[in-house]
N, C-alpha and C positions, 0 to 999 in steps of 0.2 A: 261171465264170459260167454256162456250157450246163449243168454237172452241179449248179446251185444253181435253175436253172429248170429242169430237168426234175422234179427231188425238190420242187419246189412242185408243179408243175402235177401230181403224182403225187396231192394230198391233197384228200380231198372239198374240192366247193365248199360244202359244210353247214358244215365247219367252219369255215370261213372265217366266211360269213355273220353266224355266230353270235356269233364274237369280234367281230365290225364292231358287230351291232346291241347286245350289249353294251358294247364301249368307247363308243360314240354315245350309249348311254343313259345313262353312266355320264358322259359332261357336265354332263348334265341336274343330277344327282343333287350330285355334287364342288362344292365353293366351293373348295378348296386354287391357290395360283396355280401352285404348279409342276406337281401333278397334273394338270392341267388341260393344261398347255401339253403332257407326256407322250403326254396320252390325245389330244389334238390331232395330233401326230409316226406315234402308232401307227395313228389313222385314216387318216391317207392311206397307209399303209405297205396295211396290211389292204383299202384300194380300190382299190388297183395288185395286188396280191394275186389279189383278186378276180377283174379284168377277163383275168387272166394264166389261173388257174383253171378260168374257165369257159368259154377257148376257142370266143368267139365268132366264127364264120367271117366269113373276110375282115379281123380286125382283128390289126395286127403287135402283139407281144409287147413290143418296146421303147417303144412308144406309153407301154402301162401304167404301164413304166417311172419314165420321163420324169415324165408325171401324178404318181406316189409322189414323186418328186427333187424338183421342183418346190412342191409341198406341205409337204413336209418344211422347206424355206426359210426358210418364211413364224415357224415354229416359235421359232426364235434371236429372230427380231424379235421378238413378243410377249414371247418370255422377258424380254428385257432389260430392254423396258420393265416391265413388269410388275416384275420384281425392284428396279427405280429407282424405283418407285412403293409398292416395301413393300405391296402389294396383294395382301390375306389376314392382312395381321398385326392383331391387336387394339392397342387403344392403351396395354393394359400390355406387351404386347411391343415395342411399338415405343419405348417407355421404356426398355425395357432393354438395359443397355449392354452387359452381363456374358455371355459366348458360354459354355456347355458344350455337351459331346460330346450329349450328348440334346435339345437345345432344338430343333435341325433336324427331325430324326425327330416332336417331337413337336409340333412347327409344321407340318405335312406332314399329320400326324392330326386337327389341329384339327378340321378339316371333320367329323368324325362325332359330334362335340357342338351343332353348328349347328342350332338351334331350327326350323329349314325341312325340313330332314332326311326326316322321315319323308313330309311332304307330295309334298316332288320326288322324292321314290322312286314313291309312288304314283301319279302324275301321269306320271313316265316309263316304269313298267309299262305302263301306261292307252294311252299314246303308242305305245307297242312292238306291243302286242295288236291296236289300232285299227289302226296301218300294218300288219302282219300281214294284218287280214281282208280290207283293201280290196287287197294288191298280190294276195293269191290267187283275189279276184273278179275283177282284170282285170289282167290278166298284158298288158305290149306284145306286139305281135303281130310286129314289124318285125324282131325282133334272134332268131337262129338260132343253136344250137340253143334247142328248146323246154326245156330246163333251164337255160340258161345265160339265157333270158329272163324264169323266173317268179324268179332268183336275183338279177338286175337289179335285178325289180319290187322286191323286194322291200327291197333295199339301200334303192333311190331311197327308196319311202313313208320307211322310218325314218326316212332320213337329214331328208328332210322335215321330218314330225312331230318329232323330237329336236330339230331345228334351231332350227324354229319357236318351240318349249315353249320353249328356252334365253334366247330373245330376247323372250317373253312372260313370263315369271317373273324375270324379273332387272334391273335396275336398272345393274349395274356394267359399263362399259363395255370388258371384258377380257372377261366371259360372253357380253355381246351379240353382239360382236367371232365369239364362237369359234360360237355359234348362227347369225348369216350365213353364216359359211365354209363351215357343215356344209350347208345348205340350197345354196352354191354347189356345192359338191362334190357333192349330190342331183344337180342338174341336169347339172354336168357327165358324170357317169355313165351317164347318160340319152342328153345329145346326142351323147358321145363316138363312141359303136361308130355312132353314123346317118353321120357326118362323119368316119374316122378319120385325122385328118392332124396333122399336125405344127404348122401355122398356124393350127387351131385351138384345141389346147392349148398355145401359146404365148401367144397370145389371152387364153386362160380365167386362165395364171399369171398374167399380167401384171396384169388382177383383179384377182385372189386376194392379190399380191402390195401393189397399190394402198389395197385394201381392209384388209391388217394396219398399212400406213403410216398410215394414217387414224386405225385402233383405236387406236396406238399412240401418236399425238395426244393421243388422248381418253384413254387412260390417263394419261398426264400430266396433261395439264386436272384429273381426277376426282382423282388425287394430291392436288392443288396446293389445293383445295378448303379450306375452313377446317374445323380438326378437329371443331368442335362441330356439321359440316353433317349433313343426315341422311343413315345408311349405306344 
């Protein structure tokens, strides 16, 4: 475990950054349910990552941890419901009885035929760009060092805007669900290093965690729906 954090804490925190504010955008972007739930698992992997990376003083290593474990959780839940709710399947797939070796793979890919497609690409660029200019006009001042705070800024804005866009553009209560979370996980990121204890990321899971039981509600409810409702 020491020789698995040290070879993290070893790699820029740019790369990090980047794979964060790409998997978060790439919410925005995906309709697929399991892709979704994936790019959900790797976002908090990638903001435990982060917090570890950028070595801000005074905050323990295991915190981050914890935060990533904790997050990761919430993952299973969605999934299942979700996969019990066939959410992402069209209604000729969902007619079909007959399983081959390709139908998975290409149930997976659906999403890149999805008539919204190019809009939510340009809309999450747009989102990316915008949290970009504003976290490098005002960087927090409070979290030390001075890299590891404009690296912050810059998480939080995305994770913001991304979150926000998810639950502004979407209808389906599995996207909404995954657009709050990310907007908690903003904040959490934020308050964490001002407060770093244990009792408050206990706090923040129990949420988070609250918060997927809920979705996961409403993902049933929206299942349960008569087929001819609007999608």
């Amino acid at each position: 475990m020491t020789d698995f954090l040290s070879a993290l804490s070893s790699l820029p925190s740019t790369t990090i950054l980047t794979a964060l504010v790409i998997t978060v955008s790439l919410l925005v972007i995906v309709e697929d349910w399991r892709v979704l739930n994936l790019l959900l698992g790797v976002e908090y992997l990638l903001i435990g990552a982060l917090l570890i990376v950028a070595q801000i003083d005074g905050f323990p290593v295991v915190l981050a941890i914890v935060k990533s474990l904790v997050g990761v959780m919430i993952v299973p839940a969605l999934y299942i419901s979700a996969r019990r709710a066939r959410w992402g399947k069209s209604a000729s797939d969902a007619d079909e009885d007959v399983e081959t070796p390709a139908r998975p793979l290409r149930q997976a890919l659906g999403w890149l035929r999805a008539p919204g497609l190019a809009l939510h690409t340009i809309v999450a660029v747009l989102g990316a760009a915008v949290a970009l200019s504003l976290a490098l006009r005002s960087p927090v001042q409070f979290i030390t060092p001075q890299s590891a705070a404009r690296d912050l800024t810059i998480a939080v804005f995305v994770l913001f805007a991304q979150g926000t866009l998810n639950v502004a553009l979407s209808e389906n209560p599995l996207k909404i669900g995954l657009g709050l979370l990310t907007v908690i996980a903003g904040f959490e990121l934020l308050y964490t290093p001002v407060e770093p204890s244990f009792l408050i990321v206990a706090l923040l899971g129990m949420v988070n965690l609250l918060i997927a039981l809920a979705f996961s509600y409403l993902i049933a409810a929206w299942a349960a729906r008569p087929r001819g409702a609007a999608q």
